[in-house]
C-alpha positions, 0 to 999 in steps of 0.5 A: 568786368570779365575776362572770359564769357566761359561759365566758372572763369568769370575772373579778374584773378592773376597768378602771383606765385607758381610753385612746385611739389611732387607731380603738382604745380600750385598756383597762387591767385590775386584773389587770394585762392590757390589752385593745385594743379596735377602736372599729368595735365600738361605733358610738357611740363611733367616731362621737364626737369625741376630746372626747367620748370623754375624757368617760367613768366607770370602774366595778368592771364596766365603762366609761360614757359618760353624753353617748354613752349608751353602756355596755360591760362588762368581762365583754362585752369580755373574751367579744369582743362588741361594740355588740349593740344593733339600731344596732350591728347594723346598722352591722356589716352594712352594711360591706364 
């Protein structure tokens, strides 16, 4: 059984743990995988203070920050997508 038709999140995995280094967040899986995450993919959450990034929900599909507005799935990050919003866009432009 699947939780995504997507090629690479063929996955019943769900977060267990969520920590914090530097401009990384890594995620520990049900499966036993952890995945390290640069935050540069998700603006809001390299915008955020170390206080506000503790505040978070773990779910059986994913992570929640309510203060940030911020959802990530873990289908999105087992595919390697980031922030797809306009925001997010725009941020990965700008960079050089």
């Amino acid at each position: 059984m699947s939780r995504s038709k997507r090629p690479g999140t063929n996955s019943l995995a769900s977060p267990v743990r969520l920590s914090f280094e530097d401009d990384r967040m890594n995620v520990e899986l049900s499966d036993g995988r952890t995945l390290g995450v640069p935050l540069e993919w998700f603006p809001r959450l390299l915008d955020a203070s170390r206080e506000q990034l503790e505040h978070y929900e773990l779910s059986p599909y994913g992570l929640h920050w309510e203060e940030l507005d911020e959802d990530i799935s873990i289908a999105g990050l087992l595919a390697g997508r980031g922030d797809e919003t306009r925001k997010g866009k725009a941020r990965r432009y700008l960079k050089v």
